[in-house]
MDAnalysis code that builds the backbone (N, CA, C; Angstrom):
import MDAnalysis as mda
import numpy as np

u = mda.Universe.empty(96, n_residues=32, atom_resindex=np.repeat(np.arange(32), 3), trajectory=True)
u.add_TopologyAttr("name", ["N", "CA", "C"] * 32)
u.add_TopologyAttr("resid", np.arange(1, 33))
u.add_TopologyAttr("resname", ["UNK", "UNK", "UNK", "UNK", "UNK", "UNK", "UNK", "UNK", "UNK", "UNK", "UNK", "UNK", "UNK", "UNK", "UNK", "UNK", "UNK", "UNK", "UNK", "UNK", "UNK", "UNK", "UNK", "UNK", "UNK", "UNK", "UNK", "UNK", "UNK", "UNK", "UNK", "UNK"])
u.atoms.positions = np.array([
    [22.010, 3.493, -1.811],
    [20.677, 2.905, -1.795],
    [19.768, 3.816, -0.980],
    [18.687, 3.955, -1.683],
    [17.791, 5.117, -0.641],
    [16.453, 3.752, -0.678],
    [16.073, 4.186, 0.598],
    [14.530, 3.403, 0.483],
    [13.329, 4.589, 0.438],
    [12.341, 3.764, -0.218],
    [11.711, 4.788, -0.824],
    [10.134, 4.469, -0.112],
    [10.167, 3.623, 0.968],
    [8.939, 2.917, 1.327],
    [8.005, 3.861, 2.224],
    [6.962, 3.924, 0.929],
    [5.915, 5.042, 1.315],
    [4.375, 4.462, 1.741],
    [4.581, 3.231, 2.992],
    [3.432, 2.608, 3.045],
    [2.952, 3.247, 4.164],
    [3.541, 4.162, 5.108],
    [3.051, 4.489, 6.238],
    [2.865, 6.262, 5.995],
    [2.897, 6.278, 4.716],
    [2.933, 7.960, 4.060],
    [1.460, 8.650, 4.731],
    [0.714, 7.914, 4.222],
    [-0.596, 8.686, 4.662],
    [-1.966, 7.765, 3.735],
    [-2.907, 7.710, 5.175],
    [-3.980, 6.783, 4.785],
    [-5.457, 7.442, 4.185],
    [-5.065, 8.961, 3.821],
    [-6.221, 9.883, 2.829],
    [-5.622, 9.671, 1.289],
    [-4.380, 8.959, 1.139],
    [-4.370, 9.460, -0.807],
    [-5.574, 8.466, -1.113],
    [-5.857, 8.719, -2.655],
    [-6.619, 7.343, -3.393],
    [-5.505, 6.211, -3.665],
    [-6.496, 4.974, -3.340],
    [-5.892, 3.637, -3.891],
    [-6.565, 3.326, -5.374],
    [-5.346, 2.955, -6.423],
    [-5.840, 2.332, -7.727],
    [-6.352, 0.781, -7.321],
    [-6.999, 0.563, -8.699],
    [-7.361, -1.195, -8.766],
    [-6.095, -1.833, -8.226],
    [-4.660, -1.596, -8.770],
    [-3.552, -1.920, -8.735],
    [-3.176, -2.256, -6.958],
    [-3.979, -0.858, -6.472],
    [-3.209, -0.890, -5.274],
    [-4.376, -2.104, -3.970],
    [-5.040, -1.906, -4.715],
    [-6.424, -3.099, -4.050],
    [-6.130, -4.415, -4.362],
    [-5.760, -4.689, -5.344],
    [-5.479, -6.100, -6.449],
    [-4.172, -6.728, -5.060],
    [-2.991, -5.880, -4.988],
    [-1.748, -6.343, -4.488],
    [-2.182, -6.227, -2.780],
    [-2.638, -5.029, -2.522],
    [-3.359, -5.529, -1.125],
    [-3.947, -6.857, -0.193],
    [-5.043, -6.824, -1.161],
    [-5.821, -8.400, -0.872],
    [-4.774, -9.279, -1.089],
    [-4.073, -9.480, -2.379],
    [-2.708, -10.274, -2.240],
    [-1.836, -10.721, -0.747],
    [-1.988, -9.298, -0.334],
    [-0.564, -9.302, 0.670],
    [-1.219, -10.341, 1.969],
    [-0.257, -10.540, 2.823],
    [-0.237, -11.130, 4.055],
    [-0.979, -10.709, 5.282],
    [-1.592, -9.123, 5.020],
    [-1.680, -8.451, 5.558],
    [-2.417, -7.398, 5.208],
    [-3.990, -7.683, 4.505],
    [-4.648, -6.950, 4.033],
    [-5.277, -5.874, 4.858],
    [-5.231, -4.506, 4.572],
    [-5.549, -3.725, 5.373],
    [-4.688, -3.412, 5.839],
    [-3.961, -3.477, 6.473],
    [-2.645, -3.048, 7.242],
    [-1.812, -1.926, 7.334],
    [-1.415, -2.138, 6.013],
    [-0.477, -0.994, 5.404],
    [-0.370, -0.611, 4.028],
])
């Protein structure tokens, strides 16, 4: 099992609609 969790990768890439949509979703908008 590898983890692949690239939320603390870097806060210059672009975010898609996708990645805004599940954001606001989360618990923890803005965050990470």
């Amino acid at each position: 099992i590898i983890n692949m969790e690239w939320g603390a990768f870097s806060t210059g890439l672009p975010l898609t609609e996708f990645d805004e949509a599940l954001d606001a979703a989360s618990i923890n908008p803005g965050e990470q």
